[in-house]
Structure formats: C-alpha cells, structure tokens
C-alpha positions as CSV (number, residue, x, y, z in Angstrom):
1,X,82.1,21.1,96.0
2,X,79.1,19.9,97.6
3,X,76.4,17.2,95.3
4,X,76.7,17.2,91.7
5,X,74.4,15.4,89.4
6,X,74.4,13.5,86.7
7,X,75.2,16.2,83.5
8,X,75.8,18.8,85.4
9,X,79.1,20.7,85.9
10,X,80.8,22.4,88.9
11,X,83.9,24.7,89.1
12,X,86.9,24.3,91.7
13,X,89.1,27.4,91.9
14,X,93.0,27.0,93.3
15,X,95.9,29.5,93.4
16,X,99.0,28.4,92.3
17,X,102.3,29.9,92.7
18,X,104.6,29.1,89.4
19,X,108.8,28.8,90.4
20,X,110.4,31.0,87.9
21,X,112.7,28.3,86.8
22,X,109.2,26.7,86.1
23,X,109.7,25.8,82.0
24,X,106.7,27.7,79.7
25,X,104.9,24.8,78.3
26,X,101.9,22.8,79.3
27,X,102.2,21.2,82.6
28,X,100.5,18.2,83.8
29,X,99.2,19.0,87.4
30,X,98.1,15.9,89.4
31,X,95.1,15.8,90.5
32,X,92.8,13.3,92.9
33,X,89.2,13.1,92.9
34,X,87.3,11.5,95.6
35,X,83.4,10.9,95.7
36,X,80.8,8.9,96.7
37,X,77.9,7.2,94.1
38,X,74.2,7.5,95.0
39,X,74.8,3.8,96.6
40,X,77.3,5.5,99.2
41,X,80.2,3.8,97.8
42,X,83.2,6.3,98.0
43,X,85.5,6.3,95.1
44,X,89.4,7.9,93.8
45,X,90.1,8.7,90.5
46,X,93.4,9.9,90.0
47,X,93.7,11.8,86.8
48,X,96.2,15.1,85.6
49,X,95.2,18.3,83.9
50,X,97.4,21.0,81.9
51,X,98.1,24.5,82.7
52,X,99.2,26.5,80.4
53,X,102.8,28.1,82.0
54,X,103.2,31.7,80.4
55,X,105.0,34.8,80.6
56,X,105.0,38.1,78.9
57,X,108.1,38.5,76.7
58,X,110.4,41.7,77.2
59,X,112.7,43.1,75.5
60,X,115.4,45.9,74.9
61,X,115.7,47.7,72.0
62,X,118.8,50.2,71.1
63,X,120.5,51.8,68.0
64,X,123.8,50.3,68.0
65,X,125.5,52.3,65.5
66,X,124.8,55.3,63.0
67,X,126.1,57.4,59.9
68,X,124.0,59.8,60.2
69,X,124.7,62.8,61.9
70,X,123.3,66.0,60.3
71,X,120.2,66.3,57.9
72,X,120.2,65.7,54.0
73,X,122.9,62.6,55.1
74,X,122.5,59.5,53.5
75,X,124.2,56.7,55.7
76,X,123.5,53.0,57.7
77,X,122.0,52.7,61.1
78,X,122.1,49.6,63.0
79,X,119.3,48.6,65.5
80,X,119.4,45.7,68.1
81,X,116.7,43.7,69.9
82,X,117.7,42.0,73.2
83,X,115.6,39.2,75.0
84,X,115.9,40.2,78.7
85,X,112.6,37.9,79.9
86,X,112.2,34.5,80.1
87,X,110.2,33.4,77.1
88,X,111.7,32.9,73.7
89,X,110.5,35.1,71.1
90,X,110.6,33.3,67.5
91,X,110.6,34.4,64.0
92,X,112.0,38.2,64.7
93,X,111.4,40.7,62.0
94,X,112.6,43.7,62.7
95,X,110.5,46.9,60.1
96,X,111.5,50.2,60.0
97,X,108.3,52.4,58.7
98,X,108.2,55.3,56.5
99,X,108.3,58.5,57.8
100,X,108.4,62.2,56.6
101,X,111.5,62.6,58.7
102,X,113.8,60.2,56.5
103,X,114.0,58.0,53.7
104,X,114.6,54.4,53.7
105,X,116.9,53.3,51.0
106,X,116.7,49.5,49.8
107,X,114.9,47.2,52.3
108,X,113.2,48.3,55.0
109,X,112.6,44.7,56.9
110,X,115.7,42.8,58.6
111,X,115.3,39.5,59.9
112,X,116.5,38.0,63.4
113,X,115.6,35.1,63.7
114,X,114.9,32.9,67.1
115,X,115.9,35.0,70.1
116,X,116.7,33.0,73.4
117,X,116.5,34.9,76.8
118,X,120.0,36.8,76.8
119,X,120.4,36.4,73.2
120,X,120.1,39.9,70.7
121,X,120.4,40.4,67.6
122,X,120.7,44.0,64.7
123,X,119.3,44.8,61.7
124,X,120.8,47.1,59.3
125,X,119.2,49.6,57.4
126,X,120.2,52.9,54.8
127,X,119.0,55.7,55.6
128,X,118.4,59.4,54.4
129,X,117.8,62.2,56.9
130,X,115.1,64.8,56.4
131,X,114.4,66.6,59.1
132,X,115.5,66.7,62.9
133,X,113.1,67.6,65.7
134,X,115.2,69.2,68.9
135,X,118.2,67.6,67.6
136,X,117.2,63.9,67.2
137,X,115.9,62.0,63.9
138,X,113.4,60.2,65.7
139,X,113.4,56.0,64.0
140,X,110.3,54.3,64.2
141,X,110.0,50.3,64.3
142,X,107.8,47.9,64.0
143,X,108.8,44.3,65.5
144,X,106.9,41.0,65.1
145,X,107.4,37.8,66.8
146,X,105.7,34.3,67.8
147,X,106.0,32.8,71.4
148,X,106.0,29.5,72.5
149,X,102.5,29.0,71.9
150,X,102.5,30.1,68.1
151,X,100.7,33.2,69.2
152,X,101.8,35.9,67.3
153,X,102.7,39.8,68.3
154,X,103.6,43.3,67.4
155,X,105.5,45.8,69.0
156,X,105.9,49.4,67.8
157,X,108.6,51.5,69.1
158,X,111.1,54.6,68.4
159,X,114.7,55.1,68.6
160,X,116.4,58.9,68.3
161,X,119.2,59.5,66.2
162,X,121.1,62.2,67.5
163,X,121.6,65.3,64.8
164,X,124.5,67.7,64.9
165,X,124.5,71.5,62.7
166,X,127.6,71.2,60.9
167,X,130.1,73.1,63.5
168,X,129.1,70.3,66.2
169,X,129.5,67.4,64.1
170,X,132.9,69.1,63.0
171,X,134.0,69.6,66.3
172,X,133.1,66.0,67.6
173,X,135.4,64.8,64.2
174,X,132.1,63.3,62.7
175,X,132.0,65.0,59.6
176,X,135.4,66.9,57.8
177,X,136.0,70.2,59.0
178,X,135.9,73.0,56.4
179,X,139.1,74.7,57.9
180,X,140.8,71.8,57.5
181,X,140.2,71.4,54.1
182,X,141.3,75.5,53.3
183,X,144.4,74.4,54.9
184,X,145.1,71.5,52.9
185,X,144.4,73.6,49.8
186,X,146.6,76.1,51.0
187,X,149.5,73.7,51.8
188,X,149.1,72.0,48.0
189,X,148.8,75.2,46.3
190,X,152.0,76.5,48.0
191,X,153.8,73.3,47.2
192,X,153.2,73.2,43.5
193,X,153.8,77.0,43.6
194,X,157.4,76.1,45.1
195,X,157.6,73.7,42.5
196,X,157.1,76.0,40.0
197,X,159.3,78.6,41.1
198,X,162.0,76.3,41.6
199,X,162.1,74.7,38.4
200,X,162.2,78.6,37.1
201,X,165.0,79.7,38.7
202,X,166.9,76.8,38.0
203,X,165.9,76.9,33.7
204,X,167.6,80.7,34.2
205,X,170.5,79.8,36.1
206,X,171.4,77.3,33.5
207,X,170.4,79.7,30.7
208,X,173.0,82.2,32.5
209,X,175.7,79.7,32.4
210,X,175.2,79.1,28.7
211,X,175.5,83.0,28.3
C-alpha cells in the first residue's frame, strides 16, 4: 500500500473465491492490519469487514396443466415456478397479462409465497382462448419476487398452450367427438322407436283376443 497520511484514503483489491455451500448473507472476513506511526513504532490492528455473498436466482417455469385446447374455449390453466438456484426467492406473485390472444376470467394474480431452492409452486388461472398462432396460445407472465437482501425483481416470460382444430382434439379424446354423438342419437332414437312399436303390437294383440 505504500505511505498513507493522515485523511487520506487508499484501496486494497483481493480476489476471493466463494464455496458454493458458502450461505448468501453478510460475512465477516478477518482481516489484520499492520503499520508503522511517523515515530517508527509498528502496530496490528485486527479488525473484520462484511462481504456481501450473492447469487443470481434461477428459475423454471412450465404450464402444468390446461383446459384449453381449441379457440373460443373457456377453461383453467395451471402454471408452476420452480427454484433450481441457490438463493431463496420471497414473496412470489405470479401475473398473467392481458393479451389479444385470450381473456382472463376472474383474477389474474396468484400468489406463491417463499420459494426455497428445490421448492415450486402453481397458480391457477381461467382462461378464454382467442386466437392461436401456428398452433399454440402463446401465455404471457409476469413474476415478482424479493431476495435475501429485500431487493426486489421482475421477470417476464411466455408459456404456449398447445391448440388443436376440432378433428385433432377429437382424435386425441380431448374434446367429444361428433360421430360419437350421431351414434348415440341413433342408438336412443332406435330404442324408444322399439319401445314404441312394441308397446303397439302388444295393445293389438290383446285387442285381437278381445275380438
């Protein structure tokens, strides 16, 4: 560092190297000065300094569940948000924003609370779909948290819905196929017809036998 005077400053740089099972809080870091006065007495002052421990947070975001497969559908969705970093993120909201590709029906914010690393949580949400673009309903989020130092943040992100015509979604058995419901017509109209023309033979058979 060389000779400093009185009221005057100087900087000291070090590089440190922070274990990953290091916890993200303030840590005191030890730390020994030595000098010598303008008498040529040497001196050691042993003292400590924080340092700030921080990581980014990550996370994982994925639509857990749907009822929504084809356009002009009113159903739920179900989003999740998992913690895969180290840091905690606190005070989860989870938003999903208007959009001219669907409606949001009721709320549109879902809280989550505290997420721990390895911890996730869903929000629910009713939605109505608009309009598809290449097949997918694309949802769009916005996510707010604090970290451990009460900073807060804001993450926007999408997640697609997938959209079917109505012969996929019939096929796949997400929606009730129309042939099937012909049939089952069919099958009740010729059951009451049977009715019928049993209970008409057997009122002229007994007429018969009155004759």
């Amino acid at each position: 560092m060389g000779t400093v005077y009185g009221n005057q400053e100087s900087d000291v740089k070090y590089t440190f190297f922070v274990s990953s099972s290091t916890p993200l809080a303030v840590q005191a870091l030890p730390v020994v000065i030595t000098y010598t006065d303008n008498t040529g007495s040497s001196h050691t002052l042993s003292t400590s300094i924080g340092v700030p421990v921080d990581s980014k947070a990550s996370y994982f975001a994925n639509l857990e569940d749907t009822k929504i497969y084809m356009t002009g559908q009113k159903g739920s969705i179900t989003a999740s948000v998992s913690n895969i970093g180290q840091p905690e993120m606190y005070h989860v909201t989870l938003q999903l924003l208007p959009s001219s590709d669907y409606d949001v029906i009721g709320s549109t914010t879902s809280y989550l609370g505290n997420l721990q690393s390895d911890d996730f949580e869903t929000g629910q949400f009713m939605v109505y779909s608009k309009n598809a673009q290449n097949g997918n309903l694309p949802l769009n989020f916005e996510m707010k948290y604090t970290d451990s130092y009460g900073r807060q943040h804001t993450e926007n992100f999408t997640l697609n819905n997938t959209i079917y015509n109505k012969t996929e979604a019939a096929r796949l058995g997400l929606v009730a196929s129309g042939g099937k419901s012909w049939v089952v017509l069919l099958v009740i109209v010729i059951i009451i017809g049977g009715i019928w023309y049993f209970n008409r033979r057997r009122k002229s058979k007994m007429k018969s036998l009155k004759g």
